[in-house]
C-alpha positions as CSV (number, residue, x, y, z in Angstrom):
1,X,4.4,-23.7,15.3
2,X,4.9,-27.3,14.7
3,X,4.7,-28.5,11.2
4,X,2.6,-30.3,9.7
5,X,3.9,-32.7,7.1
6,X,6.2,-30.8,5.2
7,X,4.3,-27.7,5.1
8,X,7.1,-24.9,5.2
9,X,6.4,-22.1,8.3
10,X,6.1,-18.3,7.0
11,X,6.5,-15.4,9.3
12,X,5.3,-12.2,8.7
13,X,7.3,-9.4,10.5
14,X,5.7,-5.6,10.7
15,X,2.6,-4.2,11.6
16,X,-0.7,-6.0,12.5
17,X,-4.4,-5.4,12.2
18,X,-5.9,-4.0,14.4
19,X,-3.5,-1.2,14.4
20,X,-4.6,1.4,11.9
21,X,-1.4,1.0,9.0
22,X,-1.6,-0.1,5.5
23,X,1.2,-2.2,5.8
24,X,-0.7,-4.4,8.4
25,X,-3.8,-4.5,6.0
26,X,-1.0,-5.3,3.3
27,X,0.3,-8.5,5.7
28,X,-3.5,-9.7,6.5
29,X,-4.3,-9.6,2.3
30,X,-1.3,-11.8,2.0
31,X,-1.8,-13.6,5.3
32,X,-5.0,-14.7,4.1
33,X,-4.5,-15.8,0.7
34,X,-1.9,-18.5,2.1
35,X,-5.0,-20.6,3.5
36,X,-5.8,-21.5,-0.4
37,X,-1.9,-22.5,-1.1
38,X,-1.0,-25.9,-0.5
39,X,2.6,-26.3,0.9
40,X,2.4,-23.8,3.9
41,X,0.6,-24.3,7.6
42,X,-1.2,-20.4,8.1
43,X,1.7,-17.3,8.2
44,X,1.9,-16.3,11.3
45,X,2.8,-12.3,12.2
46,X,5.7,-10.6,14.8
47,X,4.1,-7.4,15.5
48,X,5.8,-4.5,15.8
49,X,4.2,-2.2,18.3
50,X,4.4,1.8,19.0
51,X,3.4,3.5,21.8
52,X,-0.7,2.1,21.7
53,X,-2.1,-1.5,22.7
54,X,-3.7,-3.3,20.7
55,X,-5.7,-6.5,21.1
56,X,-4.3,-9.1,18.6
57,X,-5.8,-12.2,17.7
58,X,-3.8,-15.8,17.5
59,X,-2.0,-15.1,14.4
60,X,0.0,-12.7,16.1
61,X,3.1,-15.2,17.6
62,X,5.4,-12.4,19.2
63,X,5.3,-8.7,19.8
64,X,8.2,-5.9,19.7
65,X,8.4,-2.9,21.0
66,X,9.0,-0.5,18.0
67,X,11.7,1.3,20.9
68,X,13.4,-1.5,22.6
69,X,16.5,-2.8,21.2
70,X,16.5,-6.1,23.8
71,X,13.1,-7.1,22.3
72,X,14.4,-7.3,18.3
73,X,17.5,-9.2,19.8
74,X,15.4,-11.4,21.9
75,X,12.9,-12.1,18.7
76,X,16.5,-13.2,16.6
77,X,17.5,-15.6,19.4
78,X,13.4,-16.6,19.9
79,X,13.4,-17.2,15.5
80,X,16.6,-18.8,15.5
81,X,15.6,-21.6,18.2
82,X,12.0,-22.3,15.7
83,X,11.2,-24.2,13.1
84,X,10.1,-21.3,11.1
85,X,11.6,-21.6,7.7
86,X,11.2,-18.5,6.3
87,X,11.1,-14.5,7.9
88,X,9.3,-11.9,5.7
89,X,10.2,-8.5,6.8
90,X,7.7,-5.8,6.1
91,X,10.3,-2.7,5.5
92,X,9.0,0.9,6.0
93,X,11.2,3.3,7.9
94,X,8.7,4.9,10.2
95,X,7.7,1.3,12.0
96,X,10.9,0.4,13.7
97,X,12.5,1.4,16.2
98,X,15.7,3.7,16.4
99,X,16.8,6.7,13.8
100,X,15.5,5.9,10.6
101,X,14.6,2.2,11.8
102,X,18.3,1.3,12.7
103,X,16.8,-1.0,15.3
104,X,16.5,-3.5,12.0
105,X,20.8,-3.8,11.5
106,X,21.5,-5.9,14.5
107,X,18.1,-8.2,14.5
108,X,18.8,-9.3,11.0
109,X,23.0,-9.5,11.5
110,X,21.7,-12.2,14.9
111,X,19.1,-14.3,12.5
112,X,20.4,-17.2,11.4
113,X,16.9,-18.2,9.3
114,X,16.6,-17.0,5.7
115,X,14.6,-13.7,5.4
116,X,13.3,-11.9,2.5
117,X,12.8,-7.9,2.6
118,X,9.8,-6.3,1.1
119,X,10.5,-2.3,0.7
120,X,7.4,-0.4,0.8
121,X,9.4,2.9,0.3
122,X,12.5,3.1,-1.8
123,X,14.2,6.5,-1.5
124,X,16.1,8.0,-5.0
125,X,17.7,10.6,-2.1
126,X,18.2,9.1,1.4
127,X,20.2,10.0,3.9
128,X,23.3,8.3,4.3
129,X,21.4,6.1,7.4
130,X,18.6,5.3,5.2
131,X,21.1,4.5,2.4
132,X,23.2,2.1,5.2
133,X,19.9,0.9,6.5
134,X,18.6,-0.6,3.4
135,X,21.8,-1.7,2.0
136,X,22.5,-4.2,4.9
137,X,18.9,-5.5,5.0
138,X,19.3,-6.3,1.4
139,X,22.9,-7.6,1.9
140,X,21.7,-10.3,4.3
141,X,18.9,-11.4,3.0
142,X,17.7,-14.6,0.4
143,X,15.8,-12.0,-1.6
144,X,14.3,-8.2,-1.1
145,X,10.9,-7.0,-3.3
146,X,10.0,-3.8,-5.0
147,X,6.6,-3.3,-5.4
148,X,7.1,-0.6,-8.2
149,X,9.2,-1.5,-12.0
150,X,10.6,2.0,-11.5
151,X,12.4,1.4,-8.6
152,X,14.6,-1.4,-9.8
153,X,16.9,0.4,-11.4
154,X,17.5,2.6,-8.0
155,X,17.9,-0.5,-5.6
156,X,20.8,-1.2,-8.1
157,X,22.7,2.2,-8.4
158,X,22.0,3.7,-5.3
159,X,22.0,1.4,-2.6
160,X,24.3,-1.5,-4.8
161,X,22.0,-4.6,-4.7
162,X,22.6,-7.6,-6.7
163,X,19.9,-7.5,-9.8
164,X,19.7,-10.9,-9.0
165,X,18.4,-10.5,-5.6
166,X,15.7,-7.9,-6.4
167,X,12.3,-9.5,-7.9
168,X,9.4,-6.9,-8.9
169,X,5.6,-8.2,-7.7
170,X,2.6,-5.7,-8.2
171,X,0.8,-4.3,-4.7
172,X,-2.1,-6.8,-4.3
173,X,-5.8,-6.2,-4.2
174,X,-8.0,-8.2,-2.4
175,X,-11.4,-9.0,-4.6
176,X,-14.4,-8.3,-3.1
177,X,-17.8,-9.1,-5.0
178,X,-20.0,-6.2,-5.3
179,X,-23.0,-4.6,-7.0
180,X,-22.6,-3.3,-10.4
181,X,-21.8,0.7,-10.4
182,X,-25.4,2.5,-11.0
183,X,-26.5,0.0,-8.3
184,X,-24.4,1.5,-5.4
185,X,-24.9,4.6,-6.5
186,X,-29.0,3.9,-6.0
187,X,-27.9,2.1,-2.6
188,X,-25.4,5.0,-1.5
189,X,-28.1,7.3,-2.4
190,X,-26.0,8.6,-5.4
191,X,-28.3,8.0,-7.9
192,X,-27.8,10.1,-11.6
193,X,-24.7,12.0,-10.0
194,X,-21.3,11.3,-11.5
195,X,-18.8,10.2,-8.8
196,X,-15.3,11.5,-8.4
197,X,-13.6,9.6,-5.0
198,X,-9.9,9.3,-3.0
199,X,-10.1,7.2,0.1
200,X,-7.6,6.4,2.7
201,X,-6.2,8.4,5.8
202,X,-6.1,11.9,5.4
203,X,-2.7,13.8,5.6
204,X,-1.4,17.1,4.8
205,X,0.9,15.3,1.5
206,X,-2.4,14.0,-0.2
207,X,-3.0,17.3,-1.9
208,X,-7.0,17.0,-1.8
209,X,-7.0,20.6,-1.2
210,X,-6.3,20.9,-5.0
211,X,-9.1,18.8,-6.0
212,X,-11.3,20.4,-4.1
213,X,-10.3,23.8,-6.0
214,X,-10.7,22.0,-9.1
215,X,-14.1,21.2,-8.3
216,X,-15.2,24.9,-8.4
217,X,-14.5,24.7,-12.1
218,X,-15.9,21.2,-13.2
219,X,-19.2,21.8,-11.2
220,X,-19.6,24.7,-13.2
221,X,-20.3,22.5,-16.5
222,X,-21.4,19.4,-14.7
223,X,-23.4,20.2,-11.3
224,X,-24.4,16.5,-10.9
225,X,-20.7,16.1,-9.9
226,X,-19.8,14.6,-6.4
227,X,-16.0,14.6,-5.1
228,X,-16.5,11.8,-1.8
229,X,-13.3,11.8,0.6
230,X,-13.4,8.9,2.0
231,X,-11.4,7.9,5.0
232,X,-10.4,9.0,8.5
233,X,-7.2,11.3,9.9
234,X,-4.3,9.5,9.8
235,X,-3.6,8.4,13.2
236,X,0.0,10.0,13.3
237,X,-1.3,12.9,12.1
238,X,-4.2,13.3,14.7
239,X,-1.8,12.8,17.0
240,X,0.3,15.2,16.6
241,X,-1.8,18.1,15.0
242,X,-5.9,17.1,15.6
243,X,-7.9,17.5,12.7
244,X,-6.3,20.6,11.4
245,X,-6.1,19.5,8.0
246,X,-9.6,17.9,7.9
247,X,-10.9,21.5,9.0
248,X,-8.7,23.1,6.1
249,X,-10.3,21.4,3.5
250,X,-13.9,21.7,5.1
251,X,-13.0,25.0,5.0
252,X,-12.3,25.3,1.1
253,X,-15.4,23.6,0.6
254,X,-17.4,26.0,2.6
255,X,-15.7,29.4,1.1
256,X,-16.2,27.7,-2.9
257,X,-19.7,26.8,-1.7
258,X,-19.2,23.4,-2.6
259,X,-21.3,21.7,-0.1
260,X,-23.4,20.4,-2.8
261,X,-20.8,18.7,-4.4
262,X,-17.7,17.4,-1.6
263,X,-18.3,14.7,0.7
264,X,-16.7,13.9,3.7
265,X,-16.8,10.2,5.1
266,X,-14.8,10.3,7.9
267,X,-14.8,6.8,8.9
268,X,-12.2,3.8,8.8
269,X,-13.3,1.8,5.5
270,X,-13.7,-2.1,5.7
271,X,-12.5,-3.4,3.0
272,X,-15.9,-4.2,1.6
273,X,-16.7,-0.1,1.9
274,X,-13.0,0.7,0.0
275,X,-14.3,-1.9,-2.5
276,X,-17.4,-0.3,-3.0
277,X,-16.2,3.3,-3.2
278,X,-13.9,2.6,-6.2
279,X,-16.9,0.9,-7.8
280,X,-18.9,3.1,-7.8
281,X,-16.4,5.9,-8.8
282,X,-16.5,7.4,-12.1
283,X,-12.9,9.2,-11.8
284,X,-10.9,8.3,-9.1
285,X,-8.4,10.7,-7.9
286,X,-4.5,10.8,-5.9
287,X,-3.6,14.3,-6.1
288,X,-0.6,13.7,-3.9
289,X,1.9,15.8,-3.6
290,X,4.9,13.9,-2.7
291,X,6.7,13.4,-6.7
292,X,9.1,10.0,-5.3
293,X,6.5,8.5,-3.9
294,X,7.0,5.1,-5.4
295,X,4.1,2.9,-4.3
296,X,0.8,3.5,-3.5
297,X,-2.0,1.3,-1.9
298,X,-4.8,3.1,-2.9
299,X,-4.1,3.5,-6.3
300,X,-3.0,0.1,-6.6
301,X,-6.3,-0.7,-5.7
302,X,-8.2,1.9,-8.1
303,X,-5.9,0.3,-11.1
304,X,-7.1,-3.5,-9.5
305,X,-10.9,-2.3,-10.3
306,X,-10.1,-0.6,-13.1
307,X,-11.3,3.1,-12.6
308,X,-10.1,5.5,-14.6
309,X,-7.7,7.7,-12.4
310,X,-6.5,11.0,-12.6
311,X,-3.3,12.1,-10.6
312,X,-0.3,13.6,-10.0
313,X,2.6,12.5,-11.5
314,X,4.4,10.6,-8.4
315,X,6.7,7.6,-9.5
316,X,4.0,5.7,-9.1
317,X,1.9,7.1,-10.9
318,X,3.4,7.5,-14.2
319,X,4.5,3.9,-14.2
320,X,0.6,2.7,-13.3
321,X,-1.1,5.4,-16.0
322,X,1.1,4.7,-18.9
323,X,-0.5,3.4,-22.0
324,X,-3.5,5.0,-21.7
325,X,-4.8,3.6,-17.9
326,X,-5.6,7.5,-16.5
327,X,-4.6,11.0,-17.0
328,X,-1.9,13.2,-15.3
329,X,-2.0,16.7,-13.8
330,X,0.5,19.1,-12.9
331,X,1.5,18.7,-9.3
332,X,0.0,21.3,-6.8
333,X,-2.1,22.6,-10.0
334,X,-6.0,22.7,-9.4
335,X,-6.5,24.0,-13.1
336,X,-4.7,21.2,-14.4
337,X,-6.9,18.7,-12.0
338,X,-9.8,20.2,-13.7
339,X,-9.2,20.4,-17.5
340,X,-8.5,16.3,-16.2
341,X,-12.0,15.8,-15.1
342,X,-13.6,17.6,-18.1
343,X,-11.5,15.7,-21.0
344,X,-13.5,12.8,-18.7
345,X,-16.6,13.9,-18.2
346,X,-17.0,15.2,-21.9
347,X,-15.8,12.1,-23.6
348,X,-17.4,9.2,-22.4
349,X,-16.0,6.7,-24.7
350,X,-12.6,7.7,-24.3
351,X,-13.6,7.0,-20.4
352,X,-14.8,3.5,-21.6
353,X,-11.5,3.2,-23.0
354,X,-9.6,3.8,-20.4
355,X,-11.5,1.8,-17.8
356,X,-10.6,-1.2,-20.2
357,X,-6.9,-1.0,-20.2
358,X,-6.9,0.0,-16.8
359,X,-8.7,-3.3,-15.6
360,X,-6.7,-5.1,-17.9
361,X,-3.3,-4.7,-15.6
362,X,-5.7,-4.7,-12.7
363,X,-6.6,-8.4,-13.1
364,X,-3.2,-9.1,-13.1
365,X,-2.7,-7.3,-9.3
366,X,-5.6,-9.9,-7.3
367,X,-4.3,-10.9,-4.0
368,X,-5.4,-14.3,-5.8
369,X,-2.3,-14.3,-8.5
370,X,-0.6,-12.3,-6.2
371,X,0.2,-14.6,-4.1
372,X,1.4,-17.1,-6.1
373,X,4.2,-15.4,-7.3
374,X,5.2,-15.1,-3.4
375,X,5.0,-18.6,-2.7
376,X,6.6,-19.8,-5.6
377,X,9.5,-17.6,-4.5
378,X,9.0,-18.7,-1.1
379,X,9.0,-22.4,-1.5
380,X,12.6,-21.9,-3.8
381,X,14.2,-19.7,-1.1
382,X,13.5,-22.0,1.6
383,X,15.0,-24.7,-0.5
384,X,18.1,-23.0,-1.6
385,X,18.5,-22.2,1.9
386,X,18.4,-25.8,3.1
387,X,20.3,-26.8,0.4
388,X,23.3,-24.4,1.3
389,X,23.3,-25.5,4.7
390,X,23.8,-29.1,3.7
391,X,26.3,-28.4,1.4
392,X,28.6,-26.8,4.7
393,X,30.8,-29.4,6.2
């Protein structure tokens, strides 16, 4: 990676595309947006691999092996020799190596380069490994970032991190120009039906089973309605138990003779389909059932097209719906789900509504602006950084 000028070198260290994981389709969004921002030669990625291969292109630099301890100490040593000026770690427990991702403690304790933490999941009860894990990340880095306001407050009180060291930067959404809503529908073959929607990879925590029970009640006053689940089994998932929860809720569908009105897509979205699903959606829907869940891709992107979203009441949730962006059910509740969709469905302007404060915060989440608040805080890391070093005698 030699640089160019002074153009500052950004790694990106987590999963990569093409491994199915929304936090390497998080790291390509933001990968991709640095090609418009002046200032910085093209991010380059460390992937961290399980147990599959996968067939990287030439942004990839260096590869670990999620399980072997020599290869994160041999990546420290590898960064430390470079002139990379800046390490974004992508933080989700489940992606590195060792319990709870304990592989992480002694690669960031040999790095000698500035790094800055972004927590996809921030635990309000961890264990006391999680609680260690995250703690010492955060201690030695330049700066660590919570996609979610809520969760501020918790990096503070329960794992004791400097306020001033914790910034707060919405999930991004990429934009993707489309048709206009009625026109997808004609295109999808939807025509004159009202779409409800959830897409991503299916797992037993998303709680569509309750939406599909809730269906049996809306279709009852509105038969045009069509609930599309878009997305394939979560890889994990199929691993370890096949499509046993895909066949659960074909099931349901089947025994509340709902084939006229469930969809199954099963099918890994491009981004341009995930795009055009939301779009076309009148309602979209996270039923999940997971209440500290405190960030969530999908409805990050739902709120970045501004669809008016029923769900749960996850952390997330409740922080993205207030003011009037969506409505929210009880959790594991499929009568609550429905009286949701018919308040909808019978009041069209308070949809309207909706949809208008909804895309008014959504704006705000584009990869495009997105990204500058990351390279603005990039840029003044790296500077601090150099300017600490020069200060040493």
């Amino acid at each position: 990676m030699k640089s160019t000028l002074s153009n500052r070198n950004i790694v990106f260290m987590g999963t990569s595309l093409p491994r199915e994981c929304g936090i390497a389709t998080f790291t390509q969004d933001l990968l991709d947006q640095f090609e418009h921002i002046r200032g910085f030669n093209k991010p380059r990625i460390i992937a961290i691999n399980n147990n599959d291969t996968y067939h990287y292109g030439d942004q990839v630099l260096r590869e670990i092996d999620q399980h072997k301890l020599s290869d994160y100490i041999e990546t420290a040593d590898f960064l430390n020799k470079s002139n990379v000026d800046l390490l974004v770690i992508q933080h989700e427990f489940g992606i590195y190596g060792g319990e709870s991702g304990e592989y992480l403690i002694p690669f960031v304790e040999k790095l000698n380069i500035p790094y800055i933490a972004i927590f996809h999941t921030v635990l309000t009860q961890p264990s006391s490994k999680q609680q260690q894990i995250i703690t010492r990340i955060a201690e030695l880095s330049v700066k660590v970032v919570t996609m979610a306001q809520s969760t501020v407050q918790d990096l503070i009180s329960i794992y004791g991190i400097e306020d001033t060291k914790i910034s707060f930067i919405h999930h991004g959404v990429p934009y993707v120009e489309t048709e206009s809503r009625s026109k997808l529908k004609e295109q999808y073959g939807f025509a004159d039906r009202k779409i409800l929607s959830t897409f991503g990879f299916l797992s037993p925590g998303k709680g569509i089973e309750y939406s599909i029970e809730a269906m049996q009640g809306v279709v009852k006053h509105h038969p045009d309605c069509l609930y599309i689940i878009w997305g394939k089994t979560h890889p994990v998932v199929k691993k370890e138990t096949g499509e046993v929860y895909r066949q659960k809720l074909m099931d349901l569908v089947e025994q509340f003779d709902l084939k006229h009105n469930v969809l199954f897509v099963d099918k890994l979205l491009t981004q341009e389909e995930v795009i055009q699903s939301l779009v076309m959606s009148d309602i979209y829907m996270t039923p999940y059932l997971g209440k500290d869940q405190a960030v969530s891709g999908t409805l990050a992107y739902g709120v970045g097209y501004g669809r008016v979203i029923v769900s749960t009441p996850y952390r997330y949730a409740e922080e993205m719906l207030s003011e009037g962006r969506g409505l929210l059910a009880n959790f594991r509740d499929s009568a609550s789900l429905e009286a949701c969709i018919l308040q909808l469905l019978d009041s069209p302007s308070l949809v309207k509504e909706m949809e208008k404060r909804t895309l008014e915060l959504g704006k705000t989440m584009l990869w495009s602006e997105i990204v500058k608040t990351y390279a603005a805080m990039f840029q003044e890391q790296i500077t601090s950084s150099e300017l600490a070093n020069r200060s040493v005698v």
